[in-house]
N, C-alpha and C positions, 0 to 999 in steps of 0.2 A: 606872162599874162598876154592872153589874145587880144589882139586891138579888132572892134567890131565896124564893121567896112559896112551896114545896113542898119534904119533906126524905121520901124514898123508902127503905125498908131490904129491900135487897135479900142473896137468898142466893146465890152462887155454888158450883155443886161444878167442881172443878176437878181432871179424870183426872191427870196427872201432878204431886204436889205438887214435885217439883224446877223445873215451870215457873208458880211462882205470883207469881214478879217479873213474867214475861212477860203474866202475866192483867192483873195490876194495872197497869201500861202501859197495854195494849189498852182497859181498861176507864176509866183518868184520860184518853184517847183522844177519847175518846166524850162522856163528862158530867164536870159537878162533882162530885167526888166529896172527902166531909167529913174521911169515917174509911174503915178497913179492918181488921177484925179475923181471924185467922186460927184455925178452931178444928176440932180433932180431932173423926171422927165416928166412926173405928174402921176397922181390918185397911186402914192404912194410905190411908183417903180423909179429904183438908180439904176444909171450906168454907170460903168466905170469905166473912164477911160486909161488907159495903159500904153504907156512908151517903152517899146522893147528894143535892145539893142542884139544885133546874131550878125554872123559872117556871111556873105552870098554864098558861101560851099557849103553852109548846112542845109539849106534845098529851101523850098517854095514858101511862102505860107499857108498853104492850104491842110500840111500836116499839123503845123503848130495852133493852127484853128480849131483841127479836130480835136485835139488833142484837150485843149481849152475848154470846149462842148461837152466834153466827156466829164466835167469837176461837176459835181453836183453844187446844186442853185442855181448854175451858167444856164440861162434859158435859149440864149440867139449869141455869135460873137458876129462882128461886122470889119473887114480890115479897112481902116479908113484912109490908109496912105503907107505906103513904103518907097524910099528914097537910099539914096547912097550916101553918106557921110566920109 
């Protein structure tokens, strides 16, 4: 098993919150991911936010963002911090 050297917290907004099982699939899909918290932003939009763990040799985040954007319902992702562990 890989030991992950990088933990990312990512924001998700997510247009439909009735499909935020479907995100979170799409997105455990894609990466490791730690946690998932879901939290109200008002007049009926979540985010979610998401703790992902990856190695520094899988490359930037800016692919793994795109790639997030591309899940349908994903309206915006935002990286709100990545760190070495």
């Amino acid at each position: 098993m890989a030991e992950y050297n990088v933990v990312a917290q990512l924001k998700v907004y997510v247009e439909n919150p009735e499909q935020m099982d479907s995100v979170k699939t799409g997105i455990e899909n894609l990466a490791k991911v730690q946690d998932f918290k879901e939290e109200d932003v008002g007049f009926g939009i979540k985010v979610l936010k998401v703790t992902i763990l990856m190695m520094d040799s899988e490359g930037g985040m800016d692919e793994l963002e795109e790639k997030i954007k591309t899940l349908e319902n994903v309206s915006q992702v935002e990286v709100e911090g990545v760190s070495r562990v």
